[in-house]
N, C-alpha and C positions, 0 to 999 in steps of 0.2 A: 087830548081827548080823555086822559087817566084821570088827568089830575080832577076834574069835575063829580068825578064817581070817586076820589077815594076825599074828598072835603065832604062828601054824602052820608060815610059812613059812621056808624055812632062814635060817641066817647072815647070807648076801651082800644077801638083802634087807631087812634089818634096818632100816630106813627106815622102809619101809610101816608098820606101826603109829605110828610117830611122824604122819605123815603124816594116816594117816584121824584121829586124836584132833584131832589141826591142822584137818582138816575140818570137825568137828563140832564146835569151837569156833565156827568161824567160823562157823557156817551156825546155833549158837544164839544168839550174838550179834546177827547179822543179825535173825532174829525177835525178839528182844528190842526190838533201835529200833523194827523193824515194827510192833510191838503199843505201842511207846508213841506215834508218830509219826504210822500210818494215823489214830486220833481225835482226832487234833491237826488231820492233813488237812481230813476231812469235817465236822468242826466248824466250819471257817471259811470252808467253802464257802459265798455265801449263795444261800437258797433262792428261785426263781423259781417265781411264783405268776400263773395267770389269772386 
């Protein structure tokens, strides 16, 4: 929904879309370790039982 408004914007800020793509890289990557990583986590937690 960014990226549409920042291909809007003139000339001189010609960055911003490089940028926001640059964000959303990063931020699916990041969920990417997260979803392999989190069941790696709580799998090796061990459970304590009364």
């Amino acid at each position: 929904m960014v990226l549409p408004l920042a291909l809007a914007l003139p000339a001189p800020l010609g960055l911003v879309p490089l940028v926001v793509v640059t964000q959303t890289m990063v931020e699916l990557l990041g969920m990417m370790i997260y979803v392999k990583a989190i069941p790696r986590l709580v799998a090796s937690e061990p459970i304590l039982r009364n």
